[in-house]
N, C-alpha and C positions, 0 to 999 in steps of 0.2 A: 274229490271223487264223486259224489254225488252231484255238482253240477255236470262233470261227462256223462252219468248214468239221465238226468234229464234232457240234455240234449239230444242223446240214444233215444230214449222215450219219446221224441217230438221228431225225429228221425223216422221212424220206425212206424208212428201214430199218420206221418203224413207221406207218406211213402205207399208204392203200390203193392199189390198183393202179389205180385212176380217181379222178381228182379233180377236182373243178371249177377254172376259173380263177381267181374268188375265194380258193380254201384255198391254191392252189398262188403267188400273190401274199401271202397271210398269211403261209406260210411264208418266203417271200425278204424279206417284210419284218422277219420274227424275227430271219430271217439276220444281216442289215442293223446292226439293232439290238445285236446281239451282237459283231459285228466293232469297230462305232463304239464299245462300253463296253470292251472286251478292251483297242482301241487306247488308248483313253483311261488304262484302267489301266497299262497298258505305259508311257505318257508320264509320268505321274504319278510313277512309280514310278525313273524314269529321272532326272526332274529332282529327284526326293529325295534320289537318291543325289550327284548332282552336288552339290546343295547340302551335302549332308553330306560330300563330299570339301572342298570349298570351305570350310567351314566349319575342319574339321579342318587346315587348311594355313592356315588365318587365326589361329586359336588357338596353334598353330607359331612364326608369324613373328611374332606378342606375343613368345611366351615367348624368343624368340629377342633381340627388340628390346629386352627387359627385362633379359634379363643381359648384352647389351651394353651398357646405360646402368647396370648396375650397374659391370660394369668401368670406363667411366668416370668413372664415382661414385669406387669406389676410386681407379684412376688421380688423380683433384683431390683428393682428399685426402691422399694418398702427397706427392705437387708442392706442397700447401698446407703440409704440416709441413716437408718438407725447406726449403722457402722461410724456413717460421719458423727451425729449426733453422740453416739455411745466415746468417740474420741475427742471430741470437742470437750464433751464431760468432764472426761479424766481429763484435759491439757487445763481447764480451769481450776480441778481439785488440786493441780500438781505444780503448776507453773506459784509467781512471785508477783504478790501483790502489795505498793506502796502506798503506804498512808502519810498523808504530808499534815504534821500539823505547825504554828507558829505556839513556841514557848514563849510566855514573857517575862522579860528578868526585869522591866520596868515599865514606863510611860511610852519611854521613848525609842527602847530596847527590846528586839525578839530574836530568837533561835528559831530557824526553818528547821522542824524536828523534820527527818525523812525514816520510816520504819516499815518494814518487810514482813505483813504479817501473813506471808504466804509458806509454801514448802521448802521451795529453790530457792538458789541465791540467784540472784536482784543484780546485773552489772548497770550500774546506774551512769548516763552518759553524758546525761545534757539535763540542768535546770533553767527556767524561766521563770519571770519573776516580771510581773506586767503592775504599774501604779497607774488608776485612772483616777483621777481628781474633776469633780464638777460642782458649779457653785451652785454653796445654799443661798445667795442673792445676785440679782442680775448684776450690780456694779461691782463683783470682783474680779481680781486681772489674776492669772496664774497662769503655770505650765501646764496644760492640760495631762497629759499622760507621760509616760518614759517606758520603756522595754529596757531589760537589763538578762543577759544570758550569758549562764557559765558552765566552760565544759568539763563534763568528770570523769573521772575514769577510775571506780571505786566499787567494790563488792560488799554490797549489801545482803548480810548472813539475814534470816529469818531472826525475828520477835528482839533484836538488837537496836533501840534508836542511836540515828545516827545524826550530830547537827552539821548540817549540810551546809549552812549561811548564818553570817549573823545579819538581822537589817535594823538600821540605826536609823531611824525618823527621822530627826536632826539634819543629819549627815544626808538622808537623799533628798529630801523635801527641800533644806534649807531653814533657817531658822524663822523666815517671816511665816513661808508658808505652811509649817508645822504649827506654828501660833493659830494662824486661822483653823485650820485643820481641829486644833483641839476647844479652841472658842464656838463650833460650831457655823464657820461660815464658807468652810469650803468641807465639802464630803468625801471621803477618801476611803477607796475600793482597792485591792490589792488580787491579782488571781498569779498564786504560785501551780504550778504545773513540772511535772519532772517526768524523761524520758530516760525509759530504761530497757534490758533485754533480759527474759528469762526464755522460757519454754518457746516463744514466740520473740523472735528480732524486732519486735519494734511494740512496746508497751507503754503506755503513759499513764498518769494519776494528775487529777489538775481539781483543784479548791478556791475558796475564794471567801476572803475576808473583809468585812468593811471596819471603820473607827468609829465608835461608838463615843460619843460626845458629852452624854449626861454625864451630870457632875459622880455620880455615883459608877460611872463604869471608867468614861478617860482608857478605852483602850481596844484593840484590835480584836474583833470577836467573829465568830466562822460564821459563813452564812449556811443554815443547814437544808437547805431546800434541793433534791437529788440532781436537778439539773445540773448546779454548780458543782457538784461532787461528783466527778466523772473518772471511770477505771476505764482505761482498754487495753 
């Protein structure tokens, strides 16, 4: 409005002192015209910015709404692992855990003890029973190693030992090479392992014993180092 009122004014200021009614209707209609594009621009320019407000508070409540679903993103997945983890927990407190140890009823004589000192019962299905032999001098001759596996089909109750095998030195080494073995000149490694199913299909326990040669032992003793003493 006021730029039509100064066009008027510059109209009016440069115009003559007599006009016709024709000039002086042109000029109010210049007026006119000017008011109506001024207001128009004003409008124009008003609803620009509203839009560009609007626009800016829209762009806002995205960014807003986005790292709130990202929080809740985190949030389920935070509640998805502790879930896993909180079941994982219990299937350990709850499930069947074997302890393999070797009794010895002599020199030459052991009992594969197998015992369930877990909650569940233990279906026990498969034992392994691995002999590695390596010389204590480069000029001895022997078998190196033997695998021997047998399969079970037996339910092992919780805190009951059970003897799973007998293994008779003699009888698997042989008579020469049980001599060495016990003279100190062949080394002898034994790792028993046994597959069983509790809470989970597929569990094993696996240990591992060497022969102890001093005169004062003469006998299979566990290696207690956690590597060789392995649960899963």
């Amino acid at each position: 409005m006021m730029s039509a009122l100064i066009v008027y004014a510059a109209i009016q200021t440069n115009s003559a002192p007599a006009t016709s009614g024709g000039e002086i209707l042109a000029q109010w209609v210049l007026v006119g015209v000017t008011a109506v594009t001024a207001a128009f621009i004003w409008y124009q320019a008003r609803e620009t910015r509203i839009a560009a407000e609007a626009t800016r508070d829209s762009v806002k409540a995205i960014k807003e709404q986005a790292a709130i679903m990202e929080r809740q993103t985190l949030a389920a997945e935070r509640a998805a692992k502790a879930a896993t983890e909180s079941t994982s927990v219990l299937a350990n407190i709850e499930r069947a855990w074997v302890d393999i140890r070797l009794i010895k009823e002599n020199v030459a004589l052991y009992t594969m003890q197998l015992t369930n000192c877990g909650r569940t019962v233990a279906h026990v299905k498969e034992i392994f029973l691995s002999c590695v032999l390596t010389p204590a001098k480069n000029d001895v001759v022997f078998t190196p190693s033997s695998d021997r596996r047998f399969s079970q089909n037996k339910l092992l109750v919780p805190n009951i030992p059970w003897p799973g095998l007998i293994l008779d030195l003699r009888e698997q080494l042989g008579t020469d090479t049980y001599h060495q073995v016990r003279a100190g000149t062949i080394r002898l490694h034994y790792r028993l392992m046994v597959r069983y199913a509790s809470i989970s299909p597929n569990c094993e326990s696996e240990c591992l014993y060497y022969f102890n040669a001093a005169e004062n032992y003469q006998c299979l003793i566990p290696v207690e180092a956690s590597e060789y003493n392995r649960h899963t």
